[in-house]
KELO-97751 format. One record per residue (C-alpha): residue number from 1; residue in one letter; x, y, z. Coordinates in Angstrom, 1 decimal, padded with zeros to 4 digits. Each point is the difference from the previous one (the first is absolute). Example, Ala and Ser with C-alpha at 12.3 -4.5 7.8 and 13.67 -1.06 7.14 Angstrom:
1 / A / 012.3 / -004.5 / 007.8 $
2 / S / 001.4 / 003.4 / -000.7 $
END
This chain:
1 / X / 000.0 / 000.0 / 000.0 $
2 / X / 001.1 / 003.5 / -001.1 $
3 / X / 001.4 / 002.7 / 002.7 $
4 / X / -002.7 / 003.2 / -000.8 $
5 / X / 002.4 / 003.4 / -000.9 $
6 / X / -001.3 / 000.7 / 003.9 $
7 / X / 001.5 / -003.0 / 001.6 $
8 / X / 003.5 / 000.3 / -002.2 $
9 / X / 000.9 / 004.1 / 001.0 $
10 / X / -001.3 / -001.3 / 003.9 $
11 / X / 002.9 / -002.5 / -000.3 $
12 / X / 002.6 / 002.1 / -002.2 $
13 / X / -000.8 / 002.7 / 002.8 $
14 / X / 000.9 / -002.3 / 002.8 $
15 / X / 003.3 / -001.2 / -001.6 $
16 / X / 001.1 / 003.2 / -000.2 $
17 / X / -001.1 / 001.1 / 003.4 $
18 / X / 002.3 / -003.3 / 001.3 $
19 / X / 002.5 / 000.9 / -002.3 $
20 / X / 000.0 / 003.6 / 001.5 $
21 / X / 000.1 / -000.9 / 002.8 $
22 / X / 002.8 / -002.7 / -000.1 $
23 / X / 001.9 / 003.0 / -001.8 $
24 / X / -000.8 / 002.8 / 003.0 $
25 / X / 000.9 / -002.7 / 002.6 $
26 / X / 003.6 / -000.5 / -001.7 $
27 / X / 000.4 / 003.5 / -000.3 $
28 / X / -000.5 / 000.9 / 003.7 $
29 / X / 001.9 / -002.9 / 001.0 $
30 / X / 003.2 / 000.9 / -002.3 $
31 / X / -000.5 / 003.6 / 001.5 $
32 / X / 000.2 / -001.0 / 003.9 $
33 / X / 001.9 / -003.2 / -000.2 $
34 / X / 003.8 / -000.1 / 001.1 $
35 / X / 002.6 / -001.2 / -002.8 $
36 / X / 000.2 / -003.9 / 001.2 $
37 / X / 003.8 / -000.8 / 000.7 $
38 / X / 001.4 / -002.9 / -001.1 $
39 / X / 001.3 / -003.0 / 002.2 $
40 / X / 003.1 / -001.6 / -001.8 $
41 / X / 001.3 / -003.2 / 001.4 $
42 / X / 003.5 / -000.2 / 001.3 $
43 / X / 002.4 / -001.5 / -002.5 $
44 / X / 003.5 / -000.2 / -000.8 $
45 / X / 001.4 / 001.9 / -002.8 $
46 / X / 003.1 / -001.5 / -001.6 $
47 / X / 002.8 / 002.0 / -001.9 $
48 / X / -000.5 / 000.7 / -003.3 $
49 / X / 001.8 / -002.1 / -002.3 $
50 / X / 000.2 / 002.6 / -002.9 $
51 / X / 002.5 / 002.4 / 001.5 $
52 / X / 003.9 / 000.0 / 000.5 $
53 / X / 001.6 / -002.4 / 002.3 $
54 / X / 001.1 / 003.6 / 001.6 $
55 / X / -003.9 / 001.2 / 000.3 $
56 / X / -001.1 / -003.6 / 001.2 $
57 / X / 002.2 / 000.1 / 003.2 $
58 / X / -000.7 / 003.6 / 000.8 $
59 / X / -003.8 / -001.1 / -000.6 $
60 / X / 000.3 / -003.3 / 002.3 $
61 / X / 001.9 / 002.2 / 002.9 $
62 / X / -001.9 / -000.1 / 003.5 $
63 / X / -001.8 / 003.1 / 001.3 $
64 / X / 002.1 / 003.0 / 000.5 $
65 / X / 001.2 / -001.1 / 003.5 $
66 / X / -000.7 / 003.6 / 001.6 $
67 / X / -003.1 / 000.3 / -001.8 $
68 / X / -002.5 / 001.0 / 003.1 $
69 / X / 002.7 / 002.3 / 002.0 $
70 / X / -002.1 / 002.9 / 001.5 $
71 / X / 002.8 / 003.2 / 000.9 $
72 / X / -002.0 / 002.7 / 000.9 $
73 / X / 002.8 / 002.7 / 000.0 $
74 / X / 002.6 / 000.7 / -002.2 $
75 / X / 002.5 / -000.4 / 002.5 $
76 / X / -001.7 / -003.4 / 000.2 $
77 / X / 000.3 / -000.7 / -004.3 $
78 / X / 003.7 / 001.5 / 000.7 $
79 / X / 001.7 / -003.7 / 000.9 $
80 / X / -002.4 / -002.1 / -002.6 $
81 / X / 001.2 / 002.3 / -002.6 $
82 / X / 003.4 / -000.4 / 000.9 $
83 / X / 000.5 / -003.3 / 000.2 $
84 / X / -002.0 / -000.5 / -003.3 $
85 / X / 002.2 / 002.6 / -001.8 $
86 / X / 002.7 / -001.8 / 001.3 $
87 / X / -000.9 / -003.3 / -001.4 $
88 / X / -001.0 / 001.8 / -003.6 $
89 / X / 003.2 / 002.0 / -000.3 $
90 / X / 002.0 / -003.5 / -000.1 $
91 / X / -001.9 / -000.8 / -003.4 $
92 / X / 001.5 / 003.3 / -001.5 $
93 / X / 003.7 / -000.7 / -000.9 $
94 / X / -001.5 / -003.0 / -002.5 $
95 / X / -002.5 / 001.9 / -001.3 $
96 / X / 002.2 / 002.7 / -000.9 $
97 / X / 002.3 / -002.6 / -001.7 $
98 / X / -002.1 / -002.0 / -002.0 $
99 / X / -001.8 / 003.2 / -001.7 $
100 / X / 003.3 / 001.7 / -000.1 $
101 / X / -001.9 / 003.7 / 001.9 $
102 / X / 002.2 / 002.0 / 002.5 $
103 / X / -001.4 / 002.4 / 002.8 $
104 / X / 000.8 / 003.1 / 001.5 $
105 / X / -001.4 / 001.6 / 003.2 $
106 / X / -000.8 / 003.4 / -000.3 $
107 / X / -002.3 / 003.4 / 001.4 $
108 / X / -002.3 / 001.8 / -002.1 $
109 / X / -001.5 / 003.3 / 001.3 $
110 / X / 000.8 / -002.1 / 003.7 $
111 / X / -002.4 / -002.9 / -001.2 $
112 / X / 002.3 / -003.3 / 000.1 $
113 / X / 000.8 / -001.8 / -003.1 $
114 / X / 001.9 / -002.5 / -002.1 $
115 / X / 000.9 / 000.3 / -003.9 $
116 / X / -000.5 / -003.1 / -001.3 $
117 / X / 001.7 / -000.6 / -003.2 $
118 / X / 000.7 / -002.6 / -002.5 $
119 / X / 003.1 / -001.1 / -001.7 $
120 / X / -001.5 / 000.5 / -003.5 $
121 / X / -002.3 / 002.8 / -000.3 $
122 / X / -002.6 / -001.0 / -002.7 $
123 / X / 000.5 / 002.9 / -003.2 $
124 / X / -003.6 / 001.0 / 000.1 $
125 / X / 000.3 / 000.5 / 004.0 $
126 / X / 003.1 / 002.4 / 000.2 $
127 / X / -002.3 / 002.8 / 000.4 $
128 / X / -002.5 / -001.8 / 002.5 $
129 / X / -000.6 / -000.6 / 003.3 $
130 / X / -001.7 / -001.7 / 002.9 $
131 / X / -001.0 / 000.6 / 003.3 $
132 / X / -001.1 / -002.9 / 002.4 $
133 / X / -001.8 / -000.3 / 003.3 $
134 / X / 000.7 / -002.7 / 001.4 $
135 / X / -003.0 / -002.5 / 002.1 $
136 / X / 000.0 / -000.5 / 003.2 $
137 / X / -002.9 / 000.7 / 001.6 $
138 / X / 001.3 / 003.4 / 001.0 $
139 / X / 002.2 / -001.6 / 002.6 $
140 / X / 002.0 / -002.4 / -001.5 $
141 / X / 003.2 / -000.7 / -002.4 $
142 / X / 001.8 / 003.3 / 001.4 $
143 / X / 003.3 / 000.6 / -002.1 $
144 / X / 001.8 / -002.4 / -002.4 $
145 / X / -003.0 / -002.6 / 001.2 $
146 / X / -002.3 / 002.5 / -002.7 $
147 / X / 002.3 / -000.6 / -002.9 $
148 / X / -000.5 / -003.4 / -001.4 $
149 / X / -003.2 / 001.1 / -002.2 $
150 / X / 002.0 / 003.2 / -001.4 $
151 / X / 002.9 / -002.6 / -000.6 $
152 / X / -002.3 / -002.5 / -002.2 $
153 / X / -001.2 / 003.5 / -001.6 $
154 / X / 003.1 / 001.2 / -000.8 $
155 / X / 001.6 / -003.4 / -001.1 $
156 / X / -002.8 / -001.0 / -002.2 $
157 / X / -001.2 / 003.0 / -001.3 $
158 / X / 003.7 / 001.4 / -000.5 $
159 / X / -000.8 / 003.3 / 001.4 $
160 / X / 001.0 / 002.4 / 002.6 $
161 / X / -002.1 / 000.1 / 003.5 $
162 / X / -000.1 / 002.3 / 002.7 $
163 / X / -001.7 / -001.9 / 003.3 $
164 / X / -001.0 / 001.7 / 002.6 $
165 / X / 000.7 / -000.5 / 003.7 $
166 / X / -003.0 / 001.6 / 001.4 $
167 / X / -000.5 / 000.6 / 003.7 $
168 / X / -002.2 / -002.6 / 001.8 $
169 / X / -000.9 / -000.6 / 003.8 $
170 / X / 001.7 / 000.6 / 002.4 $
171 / X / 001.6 / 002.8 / -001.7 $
172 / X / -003.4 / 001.4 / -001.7 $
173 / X / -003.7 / -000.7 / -000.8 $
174 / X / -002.3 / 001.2 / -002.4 $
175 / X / 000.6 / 001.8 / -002.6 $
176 / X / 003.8 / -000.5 / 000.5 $
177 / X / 000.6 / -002.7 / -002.7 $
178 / X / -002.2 / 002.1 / -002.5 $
179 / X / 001.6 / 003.2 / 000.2 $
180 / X / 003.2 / -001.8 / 000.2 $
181 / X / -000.7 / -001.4 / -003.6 $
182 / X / -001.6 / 003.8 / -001.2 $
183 / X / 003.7 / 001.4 / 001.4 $
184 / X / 001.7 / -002.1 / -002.1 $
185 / X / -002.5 / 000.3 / -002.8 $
186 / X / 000.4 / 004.0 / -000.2 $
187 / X / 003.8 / -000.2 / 000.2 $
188 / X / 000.0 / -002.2 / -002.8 $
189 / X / -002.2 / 001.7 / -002.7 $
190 / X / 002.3 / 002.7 / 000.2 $
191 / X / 002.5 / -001.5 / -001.5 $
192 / X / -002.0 / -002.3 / -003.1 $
193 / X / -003.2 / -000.1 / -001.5 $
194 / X / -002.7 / -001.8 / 002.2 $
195 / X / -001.3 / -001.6 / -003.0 $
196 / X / 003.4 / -002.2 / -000.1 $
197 / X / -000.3 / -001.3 / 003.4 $
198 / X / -002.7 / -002.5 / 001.5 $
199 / X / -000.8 / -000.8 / 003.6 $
200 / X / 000.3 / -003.6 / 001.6 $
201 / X / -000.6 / -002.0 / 003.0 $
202 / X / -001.9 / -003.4 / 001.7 $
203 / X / -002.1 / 000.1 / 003.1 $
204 / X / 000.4 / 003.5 / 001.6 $
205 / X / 001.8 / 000.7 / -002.8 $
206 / X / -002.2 / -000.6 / -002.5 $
207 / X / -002.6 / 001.8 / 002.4 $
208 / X / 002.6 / 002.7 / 000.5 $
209 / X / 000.1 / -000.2 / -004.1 $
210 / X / -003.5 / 001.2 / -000.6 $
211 / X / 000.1 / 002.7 / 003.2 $
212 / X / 002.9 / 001.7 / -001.9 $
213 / X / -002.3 / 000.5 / -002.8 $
214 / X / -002.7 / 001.1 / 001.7 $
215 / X / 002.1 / 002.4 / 002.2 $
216 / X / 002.0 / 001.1 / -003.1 $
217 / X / -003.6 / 000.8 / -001.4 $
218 / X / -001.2 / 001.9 / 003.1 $
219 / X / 003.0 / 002.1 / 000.0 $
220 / X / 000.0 / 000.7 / -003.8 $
221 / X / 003.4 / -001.7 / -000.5 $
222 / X / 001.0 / -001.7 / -003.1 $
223 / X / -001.2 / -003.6 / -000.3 $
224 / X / 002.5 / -002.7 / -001.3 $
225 / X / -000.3 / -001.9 / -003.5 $
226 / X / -001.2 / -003.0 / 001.5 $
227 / X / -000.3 / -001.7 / 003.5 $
228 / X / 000.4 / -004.0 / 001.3 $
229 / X / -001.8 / -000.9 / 003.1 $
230 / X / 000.0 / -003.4 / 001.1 $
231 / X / -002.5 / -001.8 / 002.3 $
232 / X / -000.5 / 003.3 / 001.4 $
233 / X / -001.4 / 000.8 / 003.3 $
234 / X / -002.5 / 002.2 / -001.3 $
235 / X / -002.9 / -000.7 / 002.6 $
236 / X / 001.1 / -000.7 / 003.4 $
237 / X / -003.7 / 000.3 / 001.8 $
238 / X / 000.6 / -004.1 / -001.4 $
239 / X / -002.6 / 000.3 / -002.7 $
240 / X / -000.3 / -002.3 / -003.0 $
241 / X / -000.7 / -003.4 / -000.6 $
242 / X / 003.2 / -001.6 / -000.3 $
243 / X / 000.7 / 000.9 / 003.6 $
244 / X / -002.1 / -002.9 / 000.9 $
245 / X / 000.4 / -002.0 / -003.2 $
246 / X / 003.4 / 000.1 / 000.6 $
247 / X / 000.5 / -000.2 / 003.8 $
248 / X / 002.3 / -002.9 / 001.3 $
249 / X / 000.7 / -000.8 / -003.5 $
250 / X / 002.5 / 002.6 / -000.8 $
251 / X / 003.3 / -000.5 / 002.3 $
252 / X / 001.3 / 003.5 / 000.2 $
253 / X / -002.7 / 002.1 / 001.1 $
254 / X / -002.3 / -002.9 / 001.4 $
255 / X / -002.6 / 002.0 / 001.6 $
256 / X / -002.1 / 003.0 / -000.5 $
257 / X / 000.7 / 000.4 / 003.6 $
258 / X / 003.7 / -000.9 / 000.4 $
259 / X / 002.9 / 001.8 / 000.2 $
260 / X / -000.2 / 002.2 / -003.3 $
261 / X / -002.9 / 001.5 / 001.7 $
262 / X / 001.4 / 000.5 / 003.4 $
263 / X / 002.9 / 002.0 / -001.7 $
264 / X / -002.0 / 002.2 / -002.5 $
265 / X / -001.9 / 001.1 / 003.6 $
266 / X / 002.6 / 000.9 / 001.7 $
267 / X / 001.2 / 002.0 / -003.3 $
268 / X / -003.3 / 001.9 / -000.5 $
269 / X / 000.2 / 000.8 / 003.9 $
270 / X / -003.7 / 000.6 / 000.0 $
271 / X / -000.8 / 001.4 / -003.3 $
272 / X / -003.1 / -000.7 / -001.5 $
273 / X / 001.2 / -003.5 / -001.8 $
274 / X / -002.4 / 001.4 / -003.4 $
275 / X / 001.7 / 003.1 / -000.8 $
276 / X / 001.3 / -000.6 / -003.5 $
277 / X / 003.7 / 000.6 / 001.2 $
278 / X / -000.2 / -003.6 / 002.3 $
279 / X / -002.6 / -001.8 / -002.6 $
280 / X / 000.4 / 001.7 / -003.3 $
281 / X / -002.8 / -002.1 / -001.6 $
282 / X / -001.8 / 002.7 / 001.2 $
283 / X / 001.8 / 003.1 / -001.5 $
284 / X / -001.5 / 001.5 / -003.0 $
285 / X / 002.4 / -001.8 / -003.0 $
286 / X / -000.8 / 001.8 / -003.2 $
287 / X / 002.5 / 001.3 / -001.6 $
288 / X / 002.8 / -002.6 / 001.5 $
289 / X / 002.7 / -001.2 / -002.1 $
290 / X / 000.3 / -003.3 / -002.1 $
291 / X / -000.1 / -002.5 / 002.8 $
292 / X / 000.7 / -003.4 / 000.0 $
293 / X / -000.8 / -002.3 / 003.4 $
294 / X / 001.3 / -003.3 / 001.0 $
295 / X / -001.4 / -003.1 / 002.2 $
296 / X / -000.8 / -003.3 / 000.4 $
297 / X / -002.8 / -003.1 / 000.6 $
298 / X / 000.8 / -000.3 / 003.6 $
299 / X / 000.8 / 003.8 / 001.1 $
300 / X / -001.9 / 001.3 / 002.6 $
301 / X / 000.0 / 003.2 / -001.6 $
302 / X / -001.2 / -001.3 / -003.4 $
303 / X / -003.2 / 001.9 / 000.1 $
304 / X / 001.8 / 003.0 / 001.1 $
305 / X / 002.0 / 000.1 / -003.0 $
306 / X / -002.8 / -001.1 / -002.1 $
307 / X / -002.3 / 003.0 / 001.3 $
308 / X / 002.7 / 002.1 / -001.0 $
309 / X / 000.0 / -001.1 / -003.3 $
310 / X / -003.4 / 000.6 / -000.3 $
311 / X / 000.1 / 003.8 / 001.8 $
312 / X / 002.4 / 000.4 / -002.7 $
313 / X / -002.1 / -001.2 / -003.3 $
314 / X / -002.8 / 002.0 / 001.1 $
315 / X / 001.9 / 002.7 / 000.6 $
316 / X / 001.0 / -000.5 / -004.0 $
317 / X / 003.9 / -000.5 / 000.8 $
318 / X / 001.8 / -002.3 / -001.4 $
319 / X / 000.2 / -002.8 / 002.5 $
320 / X / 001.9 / -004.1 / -000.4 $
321 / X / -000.8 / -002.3 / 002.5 $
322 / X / 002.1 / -003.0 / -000.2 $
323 / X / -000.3 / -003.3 / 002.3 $
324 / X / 002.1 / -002.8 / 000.7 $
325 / X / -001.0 / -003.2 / 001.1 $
326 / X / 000.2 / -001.6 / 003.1 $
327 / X / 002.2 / 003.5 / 001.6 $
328 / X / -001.4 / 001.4 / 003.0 $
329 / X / 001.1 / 003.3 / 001.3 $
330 / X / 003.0 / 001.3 / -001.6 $
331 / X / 001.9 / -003.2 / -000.8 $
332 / X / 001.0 / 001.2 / -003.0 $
333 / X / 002.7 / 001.8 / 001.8 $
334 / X / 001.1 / -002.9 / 002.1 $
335 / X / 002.4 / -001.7 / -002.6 $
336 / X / 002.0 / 002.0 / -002.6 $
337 / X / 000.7 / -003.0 / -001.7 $
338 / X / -003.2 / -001.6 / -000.4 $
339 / X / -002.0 / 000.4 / -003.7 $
340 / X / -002.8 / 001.6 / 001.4 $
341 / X / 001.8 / 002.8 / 001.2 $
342 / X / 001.8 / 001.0 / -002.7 $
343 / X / -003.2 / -000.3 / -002.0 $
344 / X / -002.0 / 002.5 / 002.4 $
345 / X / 003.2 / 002.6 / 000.0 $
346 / X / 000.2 / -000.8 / -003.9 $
347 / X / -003.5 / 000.7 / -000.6 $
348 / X / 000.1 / 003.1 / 002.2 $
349 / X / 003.1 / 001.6 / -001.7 $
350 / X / -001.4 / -000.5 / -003.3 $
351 / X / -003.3 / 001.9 / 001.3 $
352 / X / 002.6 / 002.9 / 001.1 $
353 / X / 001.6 / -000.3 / -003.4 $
354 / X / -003.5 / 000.5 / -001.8 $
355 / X / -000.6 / 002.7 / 001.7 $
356 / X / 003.1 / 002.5 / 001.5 $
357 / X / 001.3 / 002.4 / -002.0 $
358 / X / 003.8 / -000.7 / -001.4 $
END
């Protein structure tokens, strides 16, 4: 028996009344509902096989040993600082050996310095030149313990480096290490064009990296031809989802809450942790030079350098992001004579080549 034209729009008008509704419902419920988090399983997570016999022990080492120290003070970062600069410093001799680089302490404008510079000075690069920050956590790696990065730099990339010895605690807090690296900055734009030189650095550094930019900006100083931050620290309020992703999995920094934390406190010395000039994923990027970042799959910063990329695009400046497998924070500056390393400083020195004036 046939539905009348009566009992069909009764029925199409209830289907679309439950259909409404079923439609309202969801709507509410995405509005008021919490994002769900996910429960993953514990598991063990073996070394990558498709890296360097180098990269696979650096990979496979335990936890940093120190990993959840606490100082409070710098006075209290003072002895963990020396006796990891210590241990660091030993490395030095080698690496200044095998990528035939030679170092000399010097002052700029007071600031604290060394000239790193390679045997063999690449043609295109006789005109150029670097400054690096080096990482830390604004309280480590004091002294020759900050040169091994500007040493790969200068090795690989056959060009000249000036790294900075900034101030940390005891001996200053914030802004010290920033206006350390604008002193140095200033004195050197006086003497060659700032479109020939690039800024570098890892961790703080690479923090430190985009600060200089952004305080460079602010005080209407010329901006260099191109900058390099890796992993940088570039929001310390411990926001972004590789701090969690990442947590116990990468064997430097370990924790959100271990020690890199505990020092980059003590450095702000109760400064708002936001401001742009402690987590420069907040600063206002347009107009920042060519920029290419560096991380890896089990950094606990990944996310931090990945947001920075992204600040960056949007901002419409030319940004490279590159990754390497299995690394987590910073290894590529662990070994000098590991593939993987002289791939990232390769990669990065090209980048500067592409883009610095001669």
């Amino acid at each position: 028996m046939k539905k009348s034209p009566r009992s069909r729009n009764h029925a199409l008008a209830a289907t679309w009344l439950a259909l409404l509704s079923t439609i309202t419902t969801g709507e509410a419920f995405a509005q008021t509902a919490a994002p769900a988090a996910i429960d993953v399983p514990a598991k063990t997570i073996a070394v990558p096989t498709t890296v360097s016999p180098q990269l696979q022990k650096i990979i496979g080492a335990p936890l940093r040993s120190n990993w959840n120290i606490q100082p409070r003070t710098g006075e209290e970062w003072k002895p963990v600082a020396d006796a990891g600069a210590a241990a660091l410093v030993k490395n030095v001799p080698g690496m200044l050996e095998r990528l035939q680089v030679k170092v000399e302490k010097t002052t700029i404008d007071g600031v604290r310095a060394y000239i790193v510079t390679p045997e063999t000075v690449a043609p295109e690069n006789r005109n150029r030149q670097l400054i690096h920050m080096h990482g830390g956590c604004y309280v480590l790696n004091p002294g020759e313990a900050g040169l091994p990065e500007a040493i790969f730099m200068a090795g690989f990339g056959h060009i000249k480096v000036i790294s900075v010895d900034y101030r940390m605690p005891p001996e200053a807090v914030f802004p010290a290490a920033l206006d350390d690296g604008i002193t140095v900055w200033k004195a050197v734009v006086k003497t060659m064009n700032p479109k020939n030189m690039a800024i570098f650095g890892t961790s703080a550094g690479g923090a430190l990296t985009l600060e200089m930019v952004l305080k460079a900006k602010e005080l209407g100083l010329p901006l260099p031809g191109a900058i390099a931050p890796g992993t940088p620290m570039s929001d310390v309020t411990k926001v972004g989802d590789s701090f969690y992703t990442n947590a116990m999995l990468d064997n430097v920094l370990v924790s959100p809450d271990g020690f890199c934390d505990a020092g980059t406190k003590v450095y702000a010395d109760g400064h708002d942790m936001k401001d742009p000039m402690l987590s420069p994923v907040y600063g206002d990027m347009t107009g920042f030079p060519p920029t290419i970042l560096t991380s890896g799959t089990r950094d606990l910063l990944l996310s931090n350098t990945v947001r920075v990329h992204r600040k960056l695009r949007q901002a419409g400046v030319e940004a490279t992001l590159q990754i390497y497998e299995g690394m987590s924070h910073a290894h590529y500056i662990r070994d000098d004579t590991a593939p993987e390393s002289k791939e990232a400083f390769e990669e990065i020195a090209g980048f500067f080549d592409k883009h610095l004036g001669k």
